[in-house]
C-alpha positions in Angstrom: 119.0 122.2 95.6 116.2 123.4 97.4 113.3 125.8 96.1 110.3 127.2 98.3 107.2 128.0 96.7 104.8 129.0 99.3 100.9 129.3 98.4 100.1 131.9 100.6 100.2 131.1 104.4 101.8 128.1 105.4 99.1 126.0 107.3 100.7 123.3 109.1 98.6 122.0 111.5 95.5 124.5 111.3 96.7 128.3 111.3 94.0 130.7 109.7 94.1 129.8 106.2 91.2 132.5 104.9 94.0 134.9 102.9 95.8 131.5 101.4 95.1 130.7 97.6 94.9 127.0 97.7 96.1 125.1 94.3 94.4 121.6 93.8 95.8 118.9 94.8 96.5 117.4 91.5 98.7 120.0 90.3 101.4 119.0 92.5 100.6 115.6 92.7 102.6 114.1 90.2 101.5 112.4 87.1 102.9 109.5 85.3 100.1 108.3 82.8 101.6 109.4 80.0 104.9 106.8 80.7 104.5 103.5 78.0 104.6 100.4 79.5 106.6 98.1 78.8 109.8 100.3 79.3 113.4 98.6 79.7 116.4 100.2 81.1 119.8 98.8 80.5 123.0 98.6 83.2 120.7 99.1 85.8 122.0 98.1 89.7 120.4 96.0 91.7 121.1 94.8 95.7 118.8 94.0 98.4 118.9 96.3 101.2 121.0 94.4 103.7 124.1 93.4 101.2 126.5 95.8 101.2 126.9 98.1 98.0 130.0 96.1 96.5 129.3 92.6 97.1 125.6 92.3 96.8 125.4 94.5 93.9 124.2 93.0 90.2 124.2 94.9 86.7 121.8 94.3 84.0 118.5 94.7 82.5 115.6 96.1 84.2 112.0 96.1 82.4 109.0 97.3 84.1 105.6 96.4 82.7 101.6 96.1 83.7 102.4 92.4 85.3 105.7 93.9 87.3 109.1 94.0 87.4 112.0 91.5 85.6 115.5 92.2 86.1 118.0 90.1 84.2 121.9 89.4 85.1 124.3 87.4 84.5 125.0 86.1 87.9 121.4 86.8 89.0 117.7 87.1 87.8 114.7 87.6 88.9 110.7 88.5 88.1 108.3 90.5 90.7 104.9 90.6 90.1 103.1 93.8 91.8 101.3 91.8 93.7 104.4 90.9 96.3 105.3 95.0 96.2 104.0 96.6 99.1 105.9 100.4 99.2 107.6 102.1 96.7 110.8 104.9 97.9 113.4 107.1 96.2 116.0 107.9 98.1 119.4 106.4 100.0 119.7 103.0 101.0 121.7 101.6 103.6 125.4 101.5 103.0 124.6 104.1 100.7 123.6 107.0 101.8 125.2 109.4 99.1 123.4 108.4 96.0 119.7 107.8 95.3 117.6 104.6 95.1 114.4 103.4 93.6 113.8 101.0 97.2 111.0 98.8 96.9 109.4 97.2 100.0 108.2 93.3 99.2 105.9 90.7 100.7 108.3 88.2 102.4 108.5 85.2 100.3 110.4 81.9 101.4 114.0 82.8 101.7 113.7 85.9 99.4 114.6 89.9 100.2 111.8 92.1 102.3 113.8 95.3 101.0 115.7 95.9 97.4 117.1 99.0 95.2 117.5 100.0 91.7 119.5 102.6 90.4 121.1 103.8 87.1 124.5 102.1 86.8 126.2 103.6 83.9 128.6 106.0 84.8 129.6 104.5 87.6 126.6 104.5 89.2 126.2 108.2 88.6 123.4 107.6 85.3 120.4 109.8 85.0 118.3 107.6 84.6 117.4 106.4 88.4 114.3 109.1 88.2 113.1 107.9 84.9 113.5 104.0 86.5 111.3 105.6 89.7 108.5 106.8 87.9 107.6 103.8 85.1 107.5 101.8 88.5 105.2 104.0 90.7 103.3 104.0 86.6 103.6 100.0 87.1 102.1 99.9 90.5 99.3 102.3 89.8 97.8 100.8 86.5 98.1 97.8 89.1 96.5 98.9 91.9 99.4 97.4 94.1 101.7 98.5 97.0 101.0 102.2 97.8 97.7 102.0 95.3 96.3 99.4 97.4 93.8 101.2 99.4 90.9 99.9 101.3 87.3 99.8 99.9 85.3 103.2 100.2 88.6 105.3 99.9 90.7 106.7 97.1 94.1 107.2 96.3 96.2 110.7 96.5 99.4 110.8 95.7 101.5 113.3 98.2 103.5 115.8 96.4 106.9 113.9 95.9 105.3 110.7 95.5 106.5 109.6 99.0 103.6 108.0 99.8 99.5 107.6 99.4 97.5 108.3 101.3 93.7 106.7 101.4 91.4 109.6 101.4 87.7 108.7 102.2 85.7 109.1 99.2 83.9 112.9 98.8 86.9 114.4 101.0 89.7 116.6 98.4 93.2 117.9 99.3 94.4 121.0 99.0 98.1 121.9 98.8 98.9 124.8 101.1 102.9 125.3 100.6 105.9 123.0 99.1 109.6 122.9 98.8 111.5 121.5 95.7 114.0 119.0 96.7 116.2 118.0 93.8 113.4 119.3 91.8 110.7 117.2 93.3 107.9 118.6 95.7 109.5 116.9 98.7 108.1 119.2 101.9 104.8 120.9 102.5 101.5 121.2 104.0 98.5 119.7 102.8 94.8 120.1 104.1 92.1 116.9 103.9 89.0 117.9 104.5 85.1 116.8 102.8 85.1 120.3 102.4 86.2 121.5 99.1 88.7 124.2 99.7 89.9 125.3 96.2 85.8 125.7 95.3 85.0 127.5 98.7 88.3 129.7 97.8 86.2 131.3 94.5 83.8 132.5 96.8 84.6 134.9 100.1 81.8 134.2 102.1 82.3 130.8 101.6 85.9 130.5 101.9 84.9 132.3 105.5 82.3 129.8 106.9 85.1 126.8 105.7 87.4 128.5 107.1 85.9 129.0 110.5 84.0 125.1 110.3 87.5 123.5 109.8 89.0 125.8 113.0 86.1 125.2 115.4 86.3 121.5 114.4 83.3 121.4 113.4 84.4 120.2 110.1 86.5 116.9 110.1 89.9 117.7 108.5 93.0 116.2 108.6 96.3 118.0 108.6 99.6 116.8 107.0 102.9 118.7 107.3 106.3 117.4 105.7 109.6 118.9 106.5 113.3 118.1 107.1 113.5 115.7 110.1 116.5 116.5 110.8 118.5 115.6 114.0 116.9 113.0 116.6 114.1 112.0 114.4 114.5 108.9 112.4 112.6 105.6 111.1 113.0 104.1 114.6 113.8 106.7 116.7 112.2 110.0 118.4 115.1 111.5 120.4 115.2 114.8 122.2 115.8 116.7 119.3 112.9 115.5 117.4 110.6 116.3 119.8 112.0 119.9 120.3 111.2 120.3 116.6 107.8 118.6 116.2 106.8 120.5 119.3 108.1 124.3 118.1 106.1 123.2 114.7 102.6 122.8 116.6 103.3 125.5 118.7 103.7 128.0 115.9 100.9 126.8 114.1 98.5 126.5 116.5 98.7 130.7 117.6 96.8 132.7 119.1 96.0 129.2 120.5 98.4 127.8 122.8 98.7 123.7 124.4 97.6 123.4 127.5 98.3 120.3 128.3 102.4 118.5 128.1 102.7 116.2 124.6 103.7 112.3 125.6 105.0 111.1 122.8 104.1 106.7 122.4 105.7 104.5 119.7 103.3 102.7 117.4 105.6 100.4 115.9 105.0 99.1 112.2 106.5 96.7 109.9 108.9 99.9 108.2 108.8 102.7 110.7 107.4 103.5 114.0 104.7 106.0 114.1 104.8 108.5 117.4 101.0 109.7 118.4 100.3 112.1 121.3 97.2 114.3 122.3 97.0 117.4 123.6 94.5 120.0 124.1 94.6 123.7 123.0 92.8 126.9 124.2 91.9 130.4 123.7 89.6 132.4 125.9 86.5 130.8 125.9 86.9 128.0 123.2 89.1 124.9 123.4 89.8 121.8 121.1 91.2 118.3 121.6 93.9 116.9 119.2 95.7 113.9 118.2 99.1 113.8 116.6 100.5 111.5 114.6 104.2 111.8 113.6 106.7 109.1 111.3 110.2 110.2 109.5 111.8 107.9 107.1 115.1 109.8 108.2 115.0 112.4 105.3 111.0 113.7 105.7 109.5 114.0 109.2 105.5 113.5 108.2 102.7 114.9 110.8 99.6 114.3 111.0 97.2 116.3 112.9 93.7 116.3 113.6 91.1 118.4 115.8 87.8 118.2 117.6 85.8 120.6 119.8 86.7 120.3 123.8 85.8 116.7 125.0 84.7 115.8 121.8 85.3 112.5 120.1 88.9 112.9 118.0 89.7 109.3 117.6 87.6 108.5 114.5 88.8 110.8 112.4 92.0 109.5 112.6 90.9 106.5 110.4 92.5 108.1 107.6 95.8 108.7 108.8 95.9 104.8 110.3 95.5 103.5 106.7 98.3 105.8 105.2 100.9 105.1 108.1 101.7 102.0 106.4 102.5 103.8 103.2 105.0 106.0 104.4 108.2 105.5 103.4 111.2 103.4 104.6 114.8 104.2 103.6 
């Protein structure tokens, strides 16, 4: 079931934002500290990714801890420290696609899986429980500092609403949520702002939330843009088909009025080691001003993800993508 709850204007790529009352970033950001560690979870499924769902699939008991993950089976066991998880994903799995997964990405080891799953087995596979097993792992990975929580030196970790992915936020910037929509009760599609400047504090004061306002349009303000929605037909982990680019483009063209593109998107494939990223530049005009931006754009085949960012007219827009080139490689993987 889905559930809208927008915080005033939805800002998806840079639309005026002065009326909007922006809710920090940790209020939707979802919190697991209070989870106890060790937690073990009995009749819990296990398969890697490419075994199908009745032959590959193992029952038995799952504990997480602070050192990682041990499953134990009859036919099968194993132990995973953090340090071989690299992403962390709840949703379907291939030969699957009707029930959800707790899919862990791995460092390839020898012979053993790059991609696995754990769900709630009792019922039939139809347990509660799966959420409960999602979150004592992303709890498991942060008190870690592995997989998603892994972030380069000088940065910091926020956790997008949902807990899809991280993203590395230079240190000083904030992020403000701007809209979301509750998927299956979790915060699964929205609009976020990065920026150094701090929106919810500039928000208390008019003026203020003015001269932010007008610094982060005219790009005279680094910022970063991030809108999540339904991806929908023709855009999916590997692909970007006609469809997809329909979509992304009506998205940017809505948010970018009273400016309008000037200039035809070309969509390029970035490929990574989960999903390929799509990046494009354009430029944008009204009257007198103009501004340069660079899109970035990744679906795991349930979220679409774009990135956006801005810089005045023949301006230098390339280095404030650093931020969104350390995230890519968090975002999710079905």
């Amino acid at each position: 079931m889905r559930r809208t709850t927008r915080v005033g204007v939805l800002l998806a790529i840079g639309c005026a934002f002065a009326t909007m009352a922006l809710q920090p970033a940790a209020q939707e950001a979802a919190s697991a500290s209070s989870i106890e560690l060790p937690v073990s979870f009995e009749r819990v499924w296990f398969r890697p990714a490419d075994s199908g769902l009745a032959g590959g699939k193992q029952s038995g008991l799952l504990t997480v801890s602070e050192q990682g993950l041990e499953f134990s089976a009859k036919k099968q066991s194993h132990v995973l420290p953090w340090s071989r998880v690299e992403m962390i994903s709840y949703g379907a799995m291939s030969g699957d696609t009707d029930t959800k997964w707790v899919v862990l990405a791995l460092n390839p080891v020898a012979e053993q899986w790059s991609f696995i799953g754990y769900r709630d087995g009792r019922k039939m596979g139809y347990g509660g429980d799966t959420p409960k097993i999602f979150d004592a792992v992303v709890e498991g990975a942060r008190r870690a500092g592995a997989g998603p929580f892994a972030v380069p030196e000088g940065t910091s970790t926020y956790i997008t609403p949902g807990l899809q992915f991280t993203v590395a936020l230079p240190n000083g910037w904030h992020a403000s949520v701007v809209s979301s929509t509750l998927v299956d009760g979790r915060p699964l599609w929205g609009s976020t702002i990065f920026a150094p400047l701090d929106l919810e504090a500039a928000r208390k004061d008019p003026a203020g939330a003015e001269r932010a306002t007008e610094a982060i349009l005219a790009a005279a303000e680094p910022a970063v843009f991030l809108d999540r929605f339904e991806a929908g037909e023709g855009f999916s982990c590997r692909k970007l088909g006609r469809a997809g680019r329909r979509r992304l483009l009506d998205r940017i063209t809505t948010a970018l009025r009273p400016m309008r593109l000037t200039t035809e998107l070309q969509w390029t494939a970035e490929p990574h080691r989960y999903c390929s990223a799509w990046r494009a530049t354009a430029r944008a005009s009204r009257k007198e001003a103009e501004i340069d931006l660079v899109f970035y754009a990744v679906s795991d085949g349930v979220t679409a993800y774009l990135f956006t960012t801005r810089s005045p007219g023949g301006g230098a827009v390339e280095p404030r993508f650093d931020l969104v080139s350390r995230s890519l490689r968090t975002a999710v993987a079905r």
